[in-house]
C-alpha positions as CSV (number, residue, x, y, z in Angstrom):
1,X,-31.8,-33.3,-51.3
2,X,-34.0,-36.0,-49.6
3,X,-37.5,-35.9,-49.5
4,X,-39.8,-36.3,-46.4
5,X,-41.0,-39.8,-48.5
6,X,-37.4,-40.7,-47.9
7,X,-37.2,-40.7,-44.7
8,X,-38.0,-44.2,-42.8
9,X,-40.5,-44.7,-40.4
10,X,-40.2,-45.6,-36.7
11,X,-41.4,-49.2,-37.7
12,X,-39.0,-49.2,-40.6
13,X,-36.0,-48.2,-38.6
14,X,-37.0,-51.0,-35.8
15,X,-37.9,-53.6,-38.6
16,X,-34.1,-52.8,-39.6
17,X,-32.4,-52.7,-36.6
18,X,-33.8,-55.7,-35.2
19,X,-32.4,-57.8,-38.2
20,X,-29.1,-56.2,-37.9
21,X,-28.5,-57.3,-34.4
22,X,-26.6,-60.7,-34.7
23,X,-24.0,-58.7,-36.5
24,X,-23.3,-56.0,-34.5
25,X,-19.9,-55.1,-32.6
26,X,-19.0,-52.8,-30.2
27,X,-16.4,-51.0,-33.4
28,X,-20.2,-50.2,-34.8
29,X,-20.8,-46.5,-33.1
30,X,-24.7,-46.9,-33.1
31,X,-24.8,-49.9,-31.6
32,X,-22.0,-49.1,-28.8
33,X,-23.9,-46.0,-28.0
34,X,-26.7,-48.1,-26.8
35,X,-24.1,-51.1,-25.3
36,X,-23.2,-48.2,-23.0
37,X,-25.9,-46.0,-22.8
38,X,-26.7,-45.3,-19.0
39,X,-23.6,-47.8,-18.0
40,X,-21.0,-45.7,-16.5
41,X,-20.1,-49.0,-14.8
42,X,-18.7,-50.5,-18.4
43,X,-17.5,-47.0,-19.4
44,X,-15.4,-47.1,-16.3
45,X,-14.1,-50.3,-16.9
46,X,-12.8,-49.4,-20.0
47,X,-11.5,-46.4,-19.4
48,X,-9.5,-48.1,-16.8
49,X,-7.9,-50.5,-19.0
50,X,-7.1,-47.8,-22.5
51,X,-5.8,-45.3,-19.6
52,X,-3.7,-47.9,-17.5
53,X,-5.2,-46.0,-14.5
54,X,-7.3,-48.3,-11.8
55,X,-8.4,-45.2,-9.7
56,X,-10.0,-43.5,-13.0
57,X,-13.8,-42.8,-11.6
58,X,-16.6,-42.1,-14.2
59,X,-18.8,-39.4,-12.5
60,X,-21.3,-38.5,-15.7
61,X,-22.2,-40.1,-18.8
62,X,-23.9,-39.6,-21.9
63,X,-24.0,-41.1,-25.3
64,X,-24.4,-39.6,-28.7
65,X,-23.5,-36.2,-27.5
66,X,-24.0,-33.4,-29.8
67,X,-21.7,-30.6,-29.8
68,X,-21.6,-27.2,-32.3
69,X,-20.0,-24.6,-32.8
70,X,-21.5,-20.8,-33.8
71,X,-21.5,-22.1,-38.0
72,X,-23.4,-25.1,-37.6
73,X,-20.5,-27.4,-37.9
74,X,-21.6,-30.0,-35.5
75,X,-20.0,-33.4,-33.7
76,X,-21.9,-36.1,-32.1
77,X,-20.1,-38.0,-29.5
78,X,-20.3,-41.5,-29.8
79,X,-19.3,-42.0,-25.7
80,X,-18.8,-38.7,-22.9
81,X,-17.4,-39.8,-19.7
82,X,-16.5,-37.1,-17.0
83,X,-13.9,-38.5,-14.4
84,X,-13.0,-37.5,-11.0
85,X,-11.1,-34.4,-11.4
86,X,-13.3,-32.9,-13.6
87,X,-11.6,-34.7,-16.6
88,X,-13.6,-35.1,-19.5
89,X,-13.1,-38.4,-22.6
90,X,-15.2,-38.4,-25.5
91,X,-14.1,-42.0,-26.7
92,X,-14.9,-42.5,-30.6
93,X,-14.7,-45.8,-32.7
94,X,-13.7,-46.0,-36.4
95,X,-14.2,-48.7,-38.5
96,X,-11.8,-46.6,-41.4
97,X,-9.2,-44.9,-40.8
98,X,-10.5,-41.8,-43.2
99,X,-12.5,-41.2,-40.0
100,X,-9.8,-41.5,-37.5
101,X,-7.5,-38.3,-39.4
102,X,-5.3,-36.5,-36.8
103,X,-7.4,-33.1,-37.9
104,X,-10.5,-34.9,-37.3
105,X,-8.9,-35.6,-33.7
106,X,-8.0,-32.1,-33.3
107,X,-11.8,-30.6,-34.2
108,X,-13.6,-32.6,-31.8
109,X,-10.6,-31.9,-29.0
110,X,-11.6,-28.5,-30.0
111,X,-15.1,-28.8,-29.3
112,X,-14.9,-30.0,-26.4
113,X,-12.7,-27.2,-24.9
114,X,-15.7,-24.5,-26.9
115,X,-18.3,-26.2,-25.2
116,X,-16.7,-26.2,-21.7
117,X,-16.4,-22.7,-20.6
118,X,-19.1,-20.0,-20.3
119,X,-19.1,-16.3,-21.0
120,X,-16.2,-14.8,-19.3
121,X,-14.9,-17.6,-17.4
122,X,-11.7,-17.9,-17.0
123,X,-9.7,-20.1,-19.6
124,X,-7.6,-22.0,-16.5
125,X,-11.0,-23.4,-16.0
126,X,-10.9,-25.9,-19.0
127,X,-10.9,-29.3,-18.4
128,X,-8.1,-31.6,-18.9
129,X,-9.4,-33.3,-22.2
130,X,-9.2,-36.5,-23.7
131,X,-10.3,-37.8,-26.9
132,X,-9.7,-41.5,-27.4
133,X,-10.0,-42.9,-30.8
134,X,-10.4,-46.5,-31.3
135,X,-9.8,-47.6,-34.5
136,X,-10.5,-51.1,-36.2
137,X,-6.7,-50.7,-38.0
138,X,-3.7,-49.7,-36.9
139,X,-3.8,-46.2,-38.1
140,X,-0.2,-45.5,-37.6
141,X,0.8,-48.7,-38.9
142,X,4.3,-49.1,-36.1
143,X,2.2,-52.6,-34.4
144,X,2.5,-50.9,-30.9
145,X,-1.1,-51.0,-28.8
146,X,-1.7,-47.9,-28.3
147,X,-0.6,-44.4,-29.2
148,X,-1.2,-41.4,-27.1
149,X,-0.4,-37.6,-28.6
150,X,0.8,-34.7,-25.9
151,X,2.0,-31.4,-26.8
152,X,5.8,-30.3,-26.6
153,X,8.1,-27.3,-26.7
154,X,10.7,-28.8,-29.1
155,X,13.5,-25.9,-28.1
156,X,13.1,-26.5,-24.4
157,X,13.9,-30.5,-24.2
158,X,10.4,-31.7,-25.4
159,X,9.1,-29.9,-22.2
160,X,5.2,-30.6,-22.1
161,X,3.4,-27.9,-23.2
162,X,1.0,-28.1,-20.4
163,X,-2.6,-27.4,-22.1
164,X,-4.1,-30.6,-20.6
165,X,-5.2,-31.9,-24.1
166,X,-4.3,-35.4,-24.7
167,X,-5.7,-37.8,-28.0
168,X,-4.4,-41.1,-27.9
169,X,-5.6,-44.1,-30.6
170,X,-6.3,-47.2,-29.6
171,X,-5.0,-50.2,-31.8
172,X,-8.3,-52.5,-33.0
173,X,-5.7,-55.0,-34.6
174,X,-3.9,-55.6,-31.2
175,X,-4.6,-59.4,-30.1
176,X,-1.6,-59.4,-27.8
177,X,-2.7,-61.5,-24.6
178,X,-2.9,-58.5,-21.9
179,X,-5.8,-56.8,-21.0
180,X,-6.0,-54.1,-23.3
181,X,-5.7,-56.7,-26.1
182,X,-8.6,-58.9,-24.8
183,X,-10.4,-55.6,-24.8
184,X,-10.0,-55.5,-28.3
185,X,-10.9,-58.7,-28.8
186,X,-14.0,-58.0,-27.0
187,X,-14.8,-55.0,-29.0
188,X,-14.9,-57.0,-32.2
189,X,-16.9,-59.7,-31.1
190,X,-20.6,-60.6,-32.5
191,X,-20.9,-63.7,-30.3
192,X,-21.0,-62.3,-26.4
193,X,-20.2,-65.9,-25.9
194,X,-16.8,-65.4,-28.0
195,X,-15.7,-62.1,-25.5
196,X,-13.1,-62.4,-22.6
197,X,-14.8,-59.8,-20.3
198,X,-17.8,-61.1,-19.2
199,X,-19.5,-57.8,-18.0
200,X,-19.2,-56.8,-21.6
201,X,-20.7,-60.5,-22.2
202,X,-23.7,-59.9,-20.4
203,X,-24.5,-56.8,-21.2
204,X,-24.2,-58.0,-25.1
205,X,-26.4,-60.9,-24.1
206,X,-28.9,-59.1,-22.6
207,X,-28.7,-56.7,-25.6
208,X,-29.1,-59.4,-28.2
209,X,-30.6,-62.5,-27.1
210,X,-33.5,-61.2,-24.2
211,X,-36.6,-59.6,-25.5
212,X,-36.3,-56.3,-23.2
213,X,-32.7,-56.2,-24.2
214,X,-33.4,-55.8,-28.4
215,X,-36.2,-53.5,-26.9
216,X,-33.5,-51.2,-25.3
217,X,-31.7,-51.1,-27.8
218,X,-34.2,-50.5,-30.7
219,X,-35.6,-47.5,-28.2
220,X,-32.0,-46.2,-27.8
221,X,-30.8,-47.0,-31.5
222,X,-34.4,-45.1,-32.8
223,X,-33.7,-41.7,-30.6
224,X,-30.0,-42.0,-32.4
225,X,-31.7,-42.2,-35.8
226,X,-33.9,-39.6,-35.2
227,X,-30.8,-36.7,-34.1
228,X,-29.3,-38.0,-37.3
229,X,-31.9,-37.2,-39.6
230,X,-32.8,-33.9,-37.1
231,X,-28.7,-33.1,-37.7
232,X,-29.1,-33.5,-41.8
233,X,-32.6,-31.3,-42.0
234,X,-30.5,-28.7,-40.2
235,X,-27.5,-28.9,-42.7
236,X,-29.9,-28.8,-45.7
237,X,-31.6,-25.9,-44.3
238,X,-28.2,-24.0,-43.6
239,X,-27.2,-24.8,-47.4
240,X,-30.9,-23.0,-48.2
241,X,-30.1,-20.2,-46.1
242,X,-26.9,-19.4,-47.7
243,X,-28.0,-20.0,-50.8
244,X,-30.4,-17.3,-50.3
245,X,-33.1,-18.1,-52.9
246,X,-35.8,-19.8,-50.9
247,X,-38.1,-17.9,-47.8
248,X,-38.0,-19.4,-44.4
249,X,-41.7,-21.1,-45.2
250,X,-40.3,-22.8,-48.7
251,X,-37.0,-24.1,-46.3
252,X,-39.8,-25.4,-44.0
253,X,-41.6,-27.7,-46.1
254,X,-38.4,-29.1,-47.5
255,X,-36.6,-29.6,-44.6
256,X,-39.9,-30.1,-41.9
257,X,-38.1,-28.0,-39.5
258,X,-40.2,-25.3,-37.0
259,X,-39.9,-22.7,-38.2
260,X,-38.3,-21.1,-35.4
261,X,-35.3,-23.0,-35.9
262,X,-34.8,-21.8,-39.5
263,X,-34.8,-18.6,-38.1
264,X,-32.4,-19.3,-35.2
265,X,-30.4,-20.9,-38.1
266,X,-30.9,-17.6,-40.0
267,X,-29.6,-15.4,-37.4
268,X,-26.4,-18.1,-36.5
269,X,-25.6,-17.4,-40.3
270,X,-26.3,-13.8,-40.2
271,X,-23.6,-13.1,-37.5
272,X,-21.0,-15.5,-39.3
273,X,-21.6,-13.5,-42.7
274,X,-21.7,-9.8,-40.8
């Protein structure tokens, strides 16, 4: 269990973010967060190229989403996009492939569709659903680009299925001169000097080499920090609560959680257990 003496500082986590900014790539999730954070512009563009589609329009954004489901279990999304249509991407990099797992695929697909509806709407009102994993090997280890998973009825032909639920991985090892390929290159690029694109250029310039750049980002980077730690006092308190040993004011001075949320935690857990 971590103690609050554990936990770094604002200055600390800026001190430390600051010296880790020559090394960062867009394949690391905190700092591609903040490369995107408030640019549905470069979102777009992506999108565009991993979804061959040159109509695709990003209408809403948001970065480091957090998403969770009635036992706690929570995903933060490292990019949300919503397109025209109502479609919805949450686009995920993995620098190992034990985070890129086809159930790990299937849970945050999952969340999605359990955070889209509200009570007693209609389930033809879910979204058409993307989630886009883009890995830094080639998970499925066949050398083709890309690799996009759709549901089938296997006795009728391979007929699609229908649900609107799509997860395709993107290939980080693909180097192939086409533009998904520069892409890639682009995504595993320190020097924004080194990258093909050069809107992704200058925004990693202004990110890393301009004084209210490194400011945006430690701003941006330090909010992400602090829902991590937020996210990991809520788990420790859960494991409290079910252990059922300690009262709600003993789980607050461990975890430094209002008390209020332990017991919004507490009833969560309740109903789960009932």
């Amino acid at each position: 269990m971590s103690s609050a003496s554990e936990i770094k500082t604002p200055e600390q986590i800026k001190s430390e973010i600051l010296a880790k900014i020559p090394e960062f790539k867009l394949m690391d999730d905190t700092y591609m967060s903040a490369f995107f954070n408030g640019r549905k512009d470069l979102i777009q563009f992506v999108l565009r190229i991993i979804m061959s589609d040159d109509e695709l329009v990003v209408t809403n954004d948001k970065t480091q989403k957090v998403m969770k489901n009635l036992q706690g279990r929570s995903i933060t999304l490292d990019v949300d996009a919503i397109l025209n249509g109502g479609k919805e991407v949450d686009v995920e990099v993995q620098q190992e492939n034990s985070g890129a797992k086809p159930k790990r695929a299937r849970f945050h697909s999952s969340m999605m569709d359990s955070n889209s509806l509200m009570p007693m709407q209609d389930f033809e009102l879910l979204p058409e659903t993307y989630v886009i994993f883009i890995t830094s090997h080639d998970y499925w280890g066949k050398g083709l680009p890309i690799y996009t998973i759709n549901r089938h009825i296997e006795e009728m032909d391979m007929m699609p299925f229908g649900d609107m639920e799509h997860i395709i991985y993107v290939n980080g090892e693909n180097n192939a001169d086409t533009p998904l390929g520069k892409l890639m290159h682009d995504f595993k690029c320190k020097e924004p000097k080194d990258m093909y694109y050069k809107n992704l250029a200058d925004r990693a310039n202004h990110l890393k080499n301009t004084q209210g750049g490194r400011e945006e980002m430690c701003k941006i980077m330090e909010e992400i920090s602090g829902e991590n730690v937020r996210q990991e006092k809520i788990k420790t308190a859960v494991r409290m609560l079910a252990d059922g040993s300690l009262t709600f004011e003993q789980i607050v001075k461990f975890t430094e959680l209002p008390i209020e949320t332990i017991k919004e935690l507490a009833s969560q857990l309740a109903s789960i257990t009932a």
